[in-house]
Backbone bond lengths (Angstrom), bond angles and torsions (degrees), N, CA, C in turn:
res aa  C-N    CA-C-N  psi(-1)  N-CA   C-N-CA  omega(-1)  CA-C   N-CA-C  phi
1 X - - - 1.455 - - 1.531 109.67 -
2 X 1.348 112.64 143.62 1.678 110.18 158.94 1.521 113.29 -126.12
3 X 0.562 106.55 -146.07 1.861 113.66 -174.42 1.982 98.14 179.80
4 X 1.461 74.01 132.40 1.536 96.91 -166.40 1.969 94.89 -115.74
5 X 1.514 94.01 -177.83 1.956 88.60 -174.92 2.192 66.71 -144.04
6 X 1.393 84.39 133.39 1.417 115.29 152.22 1.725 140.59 -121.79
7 X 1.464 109.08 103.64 1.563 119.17 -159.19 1.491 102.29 -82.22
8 X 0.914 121.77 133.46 1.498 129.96 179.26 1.755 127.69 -137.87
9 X 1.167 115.61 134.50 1.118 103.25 -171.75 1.412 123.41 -44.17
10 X 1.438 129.84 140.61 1.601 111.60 176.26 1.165 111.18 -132.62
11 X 1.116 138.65 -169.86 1.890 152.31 -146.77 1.799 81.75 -92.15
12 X 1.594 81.51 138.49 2.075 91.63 174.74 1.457 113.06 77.53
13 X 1.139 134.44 -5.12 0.866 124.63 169.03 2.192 108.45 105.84
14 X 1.424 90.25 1.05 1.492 87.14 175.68 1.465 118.62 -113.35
15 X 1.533 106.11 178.25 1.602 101.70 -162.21 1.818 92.14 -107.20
16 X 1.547 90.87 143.14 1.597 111.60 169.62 1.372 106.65 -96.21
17 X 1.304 112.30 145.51 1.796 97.32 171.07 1.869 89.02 -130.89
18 X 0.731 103.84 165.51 2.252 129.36 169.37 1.126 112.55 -133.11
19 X 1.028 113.84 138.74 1.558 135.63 154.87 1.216 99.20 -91.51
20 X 1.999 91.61 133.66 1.524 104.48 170.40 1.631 98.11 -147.69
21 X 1.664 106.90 128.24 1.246 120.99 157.58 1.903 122.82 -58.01
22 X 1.354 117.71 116.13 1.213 123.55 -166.10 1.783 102.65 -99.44
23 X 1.233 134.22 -175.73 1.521 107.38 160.79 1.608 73.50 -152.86
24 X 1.511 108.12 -179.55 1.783 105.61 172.27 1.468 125.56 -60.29
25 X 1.427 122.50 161.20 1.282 106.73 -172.83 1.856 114.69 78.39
26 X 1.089 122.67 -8.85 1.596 105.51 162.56 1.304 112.12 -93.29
27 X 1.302 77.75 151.81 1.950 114.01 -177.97 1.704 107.72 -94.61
28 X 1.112 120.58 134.10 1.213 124.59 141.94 1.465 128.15 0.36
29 X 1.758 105.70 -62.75 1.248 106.39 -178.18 1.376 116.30 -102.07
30 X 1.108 117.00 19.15 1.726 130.66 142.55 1.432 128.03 -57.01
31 X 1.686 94.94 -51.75 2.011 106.66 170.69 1.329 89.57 -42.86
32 X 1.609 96.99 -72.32 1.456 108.64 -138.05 1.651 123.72 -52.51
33 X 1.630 98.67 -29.43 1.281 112.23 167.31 1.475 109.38 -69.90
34 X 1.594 122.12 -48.49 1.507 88.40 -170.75 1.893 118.91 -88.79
35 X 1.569 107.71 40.78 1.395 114.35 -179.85 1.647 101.08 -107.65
36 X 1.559 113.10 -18.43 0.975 141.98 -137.22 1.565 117.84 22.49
37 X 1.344 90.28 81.20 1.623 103.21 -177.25 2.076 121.27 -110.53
38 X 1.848 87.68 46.21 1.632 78.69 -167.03 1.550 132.66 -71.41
39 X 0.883 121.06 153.66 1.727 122.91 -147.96 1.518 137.07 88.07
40 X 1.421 103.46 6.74 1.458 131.79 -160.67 1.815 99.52 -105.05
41 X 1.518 114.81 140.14 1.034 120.74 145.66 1.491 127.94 -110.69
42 X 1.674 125.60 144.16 1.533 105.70 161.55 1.349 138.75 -110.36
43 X 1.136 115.10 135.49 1.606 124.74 -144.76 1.299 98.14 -95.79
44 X 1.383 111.32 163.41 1.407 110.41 152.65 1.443 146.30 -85.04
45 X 1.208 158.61 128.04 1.196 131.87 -175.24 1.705 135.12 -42.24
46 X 1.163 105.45 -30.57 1.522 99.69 152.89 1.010 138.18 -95.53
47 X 1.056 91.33 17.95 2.049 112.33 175.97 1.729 120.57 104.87
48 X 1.463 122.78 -163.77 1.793 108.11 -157.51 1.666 117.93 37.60
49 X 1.363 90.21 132.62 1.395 105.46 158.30 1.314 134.61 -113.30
50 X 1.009 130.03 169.62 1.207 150.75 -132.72 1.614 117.07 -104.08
51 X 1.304 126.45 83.66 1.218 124.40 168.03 1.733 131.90 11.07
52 X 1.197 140.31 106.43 1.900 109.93 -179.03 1.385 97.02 -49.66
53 X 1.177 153.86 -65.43 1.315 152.30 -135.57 1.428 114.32 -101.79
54 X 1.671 105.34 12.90 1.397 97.81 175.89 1.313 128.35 -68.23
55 X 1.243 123.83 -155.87 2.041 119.57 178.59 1.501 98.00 -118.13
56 X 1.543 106.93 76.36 1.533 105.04 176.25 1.600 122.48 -31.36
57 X 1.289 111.90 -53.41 1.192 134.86 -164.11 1.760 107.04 -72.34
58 X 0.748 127.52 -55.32 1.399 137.39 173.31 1.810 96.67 -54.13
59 X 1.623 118.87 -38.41 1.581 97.13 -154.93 1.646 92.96 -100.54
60 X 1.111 139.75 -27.20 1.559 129.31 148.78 1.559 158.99 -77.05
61 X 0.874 131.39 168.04 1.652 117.63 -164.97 1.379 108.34 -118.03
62 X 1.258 108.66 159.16 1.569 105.80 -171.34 1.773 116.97 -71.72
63 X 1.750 91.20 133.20 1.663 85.37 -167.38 1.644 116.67 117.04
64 X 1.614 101.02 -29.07 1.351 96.26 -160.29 1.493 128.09 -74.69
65 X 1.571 124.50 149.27 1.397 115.33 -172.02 1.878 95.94 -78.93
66 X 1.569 111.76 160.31 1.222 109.10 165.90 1.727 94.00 -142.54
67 X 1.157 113.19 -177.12 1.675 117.81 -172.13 1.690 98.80 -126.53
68 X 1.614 103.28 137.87 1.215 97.35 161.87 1.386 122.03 -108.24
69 X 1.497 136.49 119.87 1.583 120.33 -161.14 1.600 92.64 -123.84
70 X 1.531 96.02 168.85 1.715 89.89 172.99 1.584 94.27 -91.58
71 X 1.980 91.99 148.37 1.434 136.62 -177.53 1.450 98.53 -55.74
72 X 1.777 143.23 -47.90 1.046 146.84 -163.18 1.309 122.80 -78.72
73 X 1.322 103.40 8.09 2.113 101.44 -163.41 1.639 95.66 -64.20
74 X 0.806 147.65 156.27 1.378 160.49 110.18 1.639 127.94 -54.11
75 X 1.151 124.92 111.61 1.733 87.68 178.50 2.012 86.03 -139.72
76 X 1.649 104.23 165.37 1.229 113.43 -173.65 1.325 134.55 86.27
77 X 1.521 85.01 -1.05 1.893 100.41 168.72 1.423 113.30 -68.79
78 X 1.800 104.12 130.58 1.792 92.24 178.38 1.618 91.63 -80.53
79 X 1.812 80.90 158.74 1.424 101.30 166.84 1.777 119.16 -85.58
80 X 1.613 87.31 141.24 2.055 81.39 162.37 1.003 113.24 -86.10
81 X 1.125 92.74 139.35 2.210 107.03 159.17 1.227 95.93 -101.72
């Protein structure tokens, strides 16, 4: 088992974080489901995120912070005038 810390946006403008026990074999969208955080991706701290079906467990270390952001951002769209 490890235990990971997940920061998430929270009410007011501040960040919530959770602890969540992972064991081998979780996915991404396991956290996320049991935070019930749907529409959410989790990122890494130095940035990219994380597959739903990736091997959570295999790609972090015990302790580690991860980010939860929403799945929908778009960014780099030109604007119309």
């Amino acid at each position: 088992m490890k235990r990971i810390i997940i920061s998430m946006a929270g009410t007011e403008g501040r960040r919530e974080y959770k602890d969540v026990q992972i064991a081998p074999g979780t996915k991404p969208r396991d956290v996320l489901a049991q935070l019930n955080l749907n529409g959410f991706q989790l990122e890494r701290p130095e940035g990219g995120a994380f597959g739903f079906n990736d091997d959570l467990f295999g790609a972090v270390t015990d302790g580690q912070k991860l980010f939860a952001t929403p799945a929908d951002v778009e960014a780099g769209l030109a604007a119309f005038v």
